[in-house]
C-alpha positions in Angstrom: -29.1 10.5 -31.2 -32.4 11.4 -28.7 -33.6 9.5 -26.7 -37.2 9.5 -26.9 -37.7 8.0 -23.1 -36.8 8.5 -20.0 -35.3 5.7 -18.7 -32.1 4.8 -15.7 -29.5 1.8 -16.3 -28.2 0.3 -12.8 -24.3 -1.2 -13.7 -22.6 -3.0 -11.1 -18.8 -4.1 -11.7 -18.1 -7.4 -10.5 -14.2 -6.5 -9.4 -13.0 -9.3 -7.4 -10.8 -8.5 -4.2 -8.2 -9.3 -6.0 -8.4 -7.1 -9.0 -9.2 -3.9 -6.5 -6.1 -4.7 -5.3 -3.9 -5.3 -7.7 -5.3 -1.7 -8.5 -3.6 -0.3 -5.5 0.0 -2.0 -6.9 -1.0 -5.0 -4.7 -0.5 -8.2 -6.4 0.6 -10.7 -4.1 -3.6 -11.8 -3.7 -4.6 -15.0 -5.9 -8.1 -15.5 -7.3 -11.1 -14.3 -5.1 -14.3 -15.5 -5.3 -15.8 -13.3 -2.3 -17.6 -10.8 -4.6 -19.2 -14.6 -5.9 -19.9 -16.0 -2.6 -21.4 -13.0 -0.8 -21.6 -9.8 -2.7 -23.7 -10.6 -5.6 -25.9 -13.1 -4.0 -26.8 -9.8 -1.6 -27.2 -7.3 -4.9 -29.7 -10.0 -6.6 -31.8 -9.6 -3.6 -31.1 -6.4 -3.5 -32.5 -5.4 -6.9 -35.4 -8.2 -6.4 -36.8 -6.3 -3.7 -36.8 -3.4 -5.9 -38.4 -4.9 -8.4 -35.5 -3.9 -11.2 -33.0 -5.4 -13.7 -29.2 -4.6 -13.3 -26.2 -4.9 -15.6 -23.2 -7.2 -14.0 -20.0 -6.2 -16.1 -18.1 -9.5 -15.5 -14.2 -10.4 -15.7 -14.5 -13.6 -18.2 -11.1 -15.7 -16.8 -14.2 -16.3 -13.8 -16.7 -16.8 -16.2 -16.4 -20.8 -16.8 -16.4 -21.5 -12.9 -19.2 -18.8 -12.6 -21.6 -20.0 -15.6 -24.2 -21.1 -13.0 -24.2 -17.5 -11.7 -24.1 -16.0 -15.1 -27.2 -18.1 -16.2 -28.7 -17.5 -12.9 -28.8 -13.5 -13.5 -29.8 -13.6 -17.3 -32.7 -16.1 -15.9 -33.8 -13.0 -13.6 -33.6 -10.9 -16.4 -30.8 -8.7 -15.9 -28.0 -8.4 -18.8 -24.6 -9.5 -18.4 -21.5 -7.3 -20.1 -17.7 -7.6 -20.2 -15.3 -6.2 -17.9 -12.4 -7.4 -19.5 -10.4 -10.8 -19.6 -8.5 -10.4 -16.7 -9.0 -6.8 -15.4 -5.3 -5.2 -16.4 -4.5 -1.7 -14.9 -3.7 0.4 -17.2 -5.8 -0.6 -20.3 -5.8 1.8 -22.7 -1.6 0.9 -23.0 -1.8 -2.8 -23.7 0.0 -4.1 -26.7 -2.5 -5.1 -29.6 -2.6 -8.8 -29.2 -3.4 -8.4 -25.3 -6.0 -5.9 -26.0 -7.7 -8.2 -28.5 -7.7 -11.2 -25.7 -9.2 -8.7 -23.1 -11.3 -7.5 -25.2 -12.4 -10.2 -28.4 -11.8 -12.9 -26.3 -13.7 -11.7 -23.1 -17.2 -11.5 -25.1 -16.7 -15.1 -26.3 -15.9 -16.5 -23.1 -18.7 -15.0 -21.5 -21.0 -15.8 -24.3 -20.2 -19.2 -24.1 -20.7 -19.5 -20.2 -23.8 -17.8 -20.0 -25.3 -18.7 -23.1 -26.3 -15.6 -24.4 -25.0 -13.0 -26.9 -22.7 -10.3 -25.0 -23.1 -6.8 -26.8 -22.1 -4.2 -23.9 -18.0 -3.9 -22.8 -17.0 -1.4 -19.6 -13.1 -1.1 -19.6 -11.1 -1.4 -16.2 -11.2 1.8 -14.8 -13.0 3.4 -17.5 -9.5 3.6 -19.3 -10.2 3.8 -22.6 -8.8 6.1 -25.7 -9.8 5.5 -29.5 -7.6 2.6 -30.3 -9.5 1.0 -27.6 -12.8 2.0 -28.9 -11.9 1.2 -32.0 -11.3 -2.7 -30.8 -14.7 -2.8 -28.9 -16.5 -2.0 -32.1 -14.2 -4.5 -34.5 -15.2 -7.1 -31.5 -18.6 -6.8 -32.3 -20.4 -5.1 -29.1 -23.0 -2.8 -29.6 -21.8 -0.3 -26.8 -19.4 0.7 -24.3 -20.2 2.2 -21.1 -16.4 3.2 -20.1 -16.6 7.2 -20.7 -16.9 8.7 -17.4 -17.2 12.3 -18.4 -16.3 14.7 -15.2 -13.4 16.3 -14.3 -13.4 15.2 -10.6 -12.4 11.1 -12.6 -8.4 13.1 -12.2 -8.9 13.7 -8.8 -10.2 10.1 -8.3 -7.1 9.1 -9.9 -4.9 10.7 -8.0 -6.3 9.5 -5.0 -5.9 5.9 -5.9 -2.2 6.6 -6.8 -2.0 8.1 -3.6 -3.5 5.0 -1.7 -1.4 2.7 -4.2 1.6 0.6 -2.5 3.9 1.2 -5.5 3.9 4.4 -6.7 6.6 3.5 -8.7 4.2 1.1 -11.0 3.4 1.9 -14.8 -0.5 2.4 -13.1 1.7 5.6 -11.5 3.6 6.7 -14.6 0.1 6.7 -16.8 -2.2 7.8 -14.2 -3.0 10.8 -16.8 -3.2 11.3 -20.5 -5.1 13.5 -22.9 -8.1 11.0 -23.5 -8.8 11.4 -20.0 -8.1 14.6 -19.8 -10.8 15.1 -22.9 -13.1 12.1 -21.7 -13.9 14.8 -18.8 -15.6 16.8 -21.1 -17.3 14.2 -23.1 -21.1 14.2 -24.0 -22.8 13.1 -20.6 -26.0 11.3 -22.4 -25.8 8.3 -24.5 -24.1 8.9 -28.0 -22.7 7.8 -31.1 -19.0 6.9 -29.9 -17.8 7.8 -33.0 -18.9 11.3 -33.0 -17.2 12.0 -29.6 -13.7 10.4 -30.5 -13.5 9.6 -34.1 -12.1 6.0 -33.2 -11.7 4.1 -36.2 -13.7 1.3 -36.4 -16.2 2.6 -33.6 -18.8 3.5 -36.6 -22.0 2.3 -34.7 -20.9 1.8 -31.3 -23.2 3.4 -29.0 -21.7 4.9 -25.8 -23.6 5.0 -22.5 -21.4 7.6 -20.3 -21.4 7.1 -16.5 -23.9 9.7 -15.2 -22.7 13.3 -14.1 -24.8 16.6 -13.0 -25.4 19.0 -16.0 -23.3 22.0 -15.4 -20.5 20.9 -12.7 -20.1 17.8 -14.2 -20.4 16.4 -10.3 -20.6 12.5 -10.3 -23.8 10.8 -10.2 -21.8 7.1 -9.1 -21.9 5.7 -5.9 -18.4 5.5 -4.8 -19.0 9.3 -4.7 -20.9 9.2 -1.4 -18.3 7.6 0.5 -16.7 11.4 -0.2 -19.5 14.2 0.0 -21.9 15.0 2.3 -24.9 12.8 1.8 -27.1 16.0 0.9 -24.8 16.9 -1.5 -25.1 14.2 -3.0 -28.7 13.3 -2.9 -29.3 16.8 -4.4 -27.0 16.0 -7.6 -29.3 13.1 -7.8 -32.4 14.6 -7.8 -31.0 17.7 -10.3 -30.1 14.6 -13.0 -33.7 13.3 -12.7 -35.1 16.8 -13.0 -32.9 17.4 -16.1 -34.8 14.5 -18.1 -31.3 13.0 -18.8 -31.0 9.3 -18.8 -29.1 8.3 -15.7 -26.3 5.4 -16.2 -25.4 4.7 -12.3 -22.6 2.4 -11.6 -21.4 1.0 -8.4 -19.3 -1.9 -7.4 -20.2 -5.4 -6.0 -17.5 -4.4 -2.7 -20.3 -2.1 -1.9 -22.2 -4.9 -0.2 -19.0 -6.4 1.2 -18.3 -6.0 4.8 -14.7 -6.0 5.4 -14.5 -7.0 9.4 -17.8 -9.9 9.0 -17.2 -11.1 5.7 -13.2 -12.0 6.6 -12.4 -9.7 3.3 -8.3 -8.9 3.2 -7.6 -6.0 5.3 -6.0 -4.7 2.9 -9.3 -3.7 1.1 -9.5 -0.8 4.1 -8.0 1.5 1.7 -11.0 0.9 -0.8 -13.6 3.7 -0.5 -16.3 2.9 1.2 -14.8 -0.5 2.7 -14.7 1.0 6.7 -18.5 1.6 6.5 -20.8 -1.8 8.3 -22.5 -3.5 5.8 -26.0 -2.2 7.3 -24.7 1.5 6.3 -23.9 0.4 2.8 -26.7 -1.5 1.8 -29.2 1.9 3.3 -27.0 3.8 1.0 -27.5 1.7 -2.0 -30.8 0.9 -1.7 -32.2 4.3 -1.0 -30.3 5.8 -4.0 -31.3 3.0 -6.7 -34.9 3.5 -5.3 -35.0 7.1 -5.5 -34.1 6.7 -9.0 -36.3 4.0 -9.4 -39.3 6.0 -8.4 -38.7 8.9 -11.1 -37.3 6.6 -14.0 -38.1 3.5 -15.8 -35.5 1.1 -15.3 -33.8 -1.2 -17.8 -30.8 -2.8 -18.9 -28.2 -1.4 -21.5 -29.5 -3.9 -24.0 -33.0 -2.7 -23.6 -32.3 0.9 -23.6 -30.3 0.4 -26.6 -32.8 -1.6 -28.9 -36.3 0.5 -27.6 -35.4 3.5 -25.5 -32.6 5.3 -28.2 -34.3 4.4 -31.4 
């Protein structure tokens, strides 16, 4: 596959405070709507400003009680995508009936709250191996966007553990495997999944990697500032655009959450970025999708995948 444009995807996950949480063995939280409330409202005005479309990879048991948002952000023309039912940590281990409800039965949920046909699926901390590929393409999507090909994904992992409040926690004892130990050195531009991981069943399924630099394999994601030197990271930004890649960049809707003003569990401090005043984060984001947006055309994965990769 070659893409025969140069084009830049913008992917937000909308993890609620909760679900981050629960990520750090923390699962005492119930049901959170303050990515709802305040974060996304922000990124949609956000992105209107720029003048671009965004993806919103959505956790579907929210989607019924958010189908006026869902419809909302299709209206403004950005896509909508699964992020799984309920956000389980790990993924790729679930037993075959729970991966086909997180899965099968997140698309139809979502497709029946926003009214439109969901085709894209991102799993929960980009854990994915073939048996879960495989059950994205029997579902019916059209792509994944889970593979987040860099070495320095361990290292994130290992920091989370290291942050987590239960160590002890089956997120602990499968904090590594040999997918994501080979996942690191995946393609880096949009591909036939297939030809990367011969999943059976994932004939056809098109797989949008999470953007890295060409030869250090250095992320091009946003949580990635809150740890390097903004130069450094700004220069890995501008050495993706000048390698005529397409750039996938992801971030996360708790980048435009303010922990102190927005009354946002304390407990959320241990989340990168989360310490920073909103003004910071919202410069940060801004200028990065805008530097992008000035060298690339931007559109969603749906777009990209029925004009730009033909």
């Amino acid at each position: 596959m070659t893409d025969t444009r140069q084009f830049a995807v913008f992917s937000c996950d909308l993890d609620t405070v909760d679900r981050h949480l629960q990520g750090y063995g923390i699962d005492d939280l119930p049901a959170c709507d303050r990515i709802y409330r305040t974060a996304v409202p922000r990124l949609l005005e956000l992105l209107d400003e720029l003048r671009v479309p965004g993806v919103f990879f959505f956790i579907a048991r929210d989607a019924e009680r958010e189908a006026p948002l869902l419809r909302q952000m299709i209206a403004a023309g950005h896509e909508v995508g699964s992020h799984s039912m309920t956000h389980p940590q790990p993924f790729r281990t679930l037993a075959d009936a729970a991966l086909t409800d997180e899965i099968d039965g997140s698309r139809a949920r979502l497709a029946a709250a926003s009214g439109s046909e969901v085709i894209g699926f991102r799993a929960p901390a980009w854990d994915v191996d073939d048996r879960v590929l495989g059950r994205i393409a029997a579902a019916g999507y059209r792509y994944d966007a889970s593979v987040f090909p860099t070495p320095v994904l361990i290292a994130s992992r290992l920091s989370a553990y290291r942050r987590s409040v239960n160590k002890g926690s089956l997120r602990g004892r499968a904090i590594f495997s040999m997918d994501l130990i080979g996942h690191a050195f995946a393609p880096a531009v949009p591909h036939q999944a297939s030809a990367a991981t011969n999943a059976t069943g994932a004939r056809g399924l098109v797989e949008f990697p999470i953007s890295v630099t060409r030869w250090l394999r250095l992320p091009v994601y946003h949580t990635f500032q809150y740890f390097v030197p903004p130069r450094l990271f700004a220069r890995g930004v501008r050495a993706l655009l000048r390698s005529g890649r397409p750039v996938c960049y992801e971030f996360h809707a708790a980048d435009l959450l303010d922990l102190a003003a927005d009354d946002v569990d304390p407990r959320m401090e241990r989340h990168p970025g989360m310490r920073l005043p909103l003004e910071r984060k919202r410069a940060l984001l801004k200028d990065t999708l805008a530097a992008i947006a000035r060298e690339r055309r931007v559109v969603t994965y749906r777009h990209a995948l029925e004009e730009c990769l033909q």
